[in-house]
Residue, then its C-alpha position, 0 to 999 in steps of 0.5 A: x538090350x541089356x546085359x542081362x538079356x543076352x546070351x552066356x557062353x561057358x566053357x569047361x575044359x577036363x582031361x579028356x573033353x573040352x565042352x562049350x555051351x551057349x544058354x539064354x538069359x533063363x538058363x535055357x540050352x541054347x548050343x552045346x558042343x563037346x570035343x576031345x581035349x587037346x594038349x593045347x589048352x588054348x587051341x582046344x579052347x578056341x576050336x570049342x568056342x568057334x565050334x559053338x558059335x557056329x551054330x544057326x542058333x547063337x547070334x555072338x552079337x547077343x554073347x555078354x557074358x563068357x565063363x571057363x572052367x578047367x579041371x585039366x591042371x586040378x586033376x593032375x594034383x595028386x590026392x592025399x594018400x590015406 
């Protein structure tokens, strides 16, 4: 098998929930999960991603690729006023 032909995991982490997905190789939804973000980043993070891989349809021997986002630390920066 390829790199290519594998399995992407992405997970994004907001203020108020932390999403994990699994897609295929042709962007197709493979498993998703969504749970309360927790003020453990790193826990709420790694509760999602085993979350994910639970799933009957992920084979994790098929994962190359893993990807994180995270608007939690962005949201808390103040807007200009005005």
């Amino acid at each position: 098998m390829s790199p290519t032909d594998g399995l992407r995991l992405g997970i994004g982490v907001g203020g108020t929930n932390t999403d994990a997905v699994v897609v295929d190789s042709a962007g197709a939804l493979v498993a998703k999960v969504k749970i309360p973000t927790d003020t453990d980043m790193s826990a709420g993070i790694g509760e999602a991603i085993a979350r994910v891989l639970q799933d009957p349809a992920v084979d994790r021997r098929r994962v190359r690729f893993v990807m994180l986002g995270a608007t939690q630390a962005t949201s808390k920066i103040p807007a200009p006023a005005g």
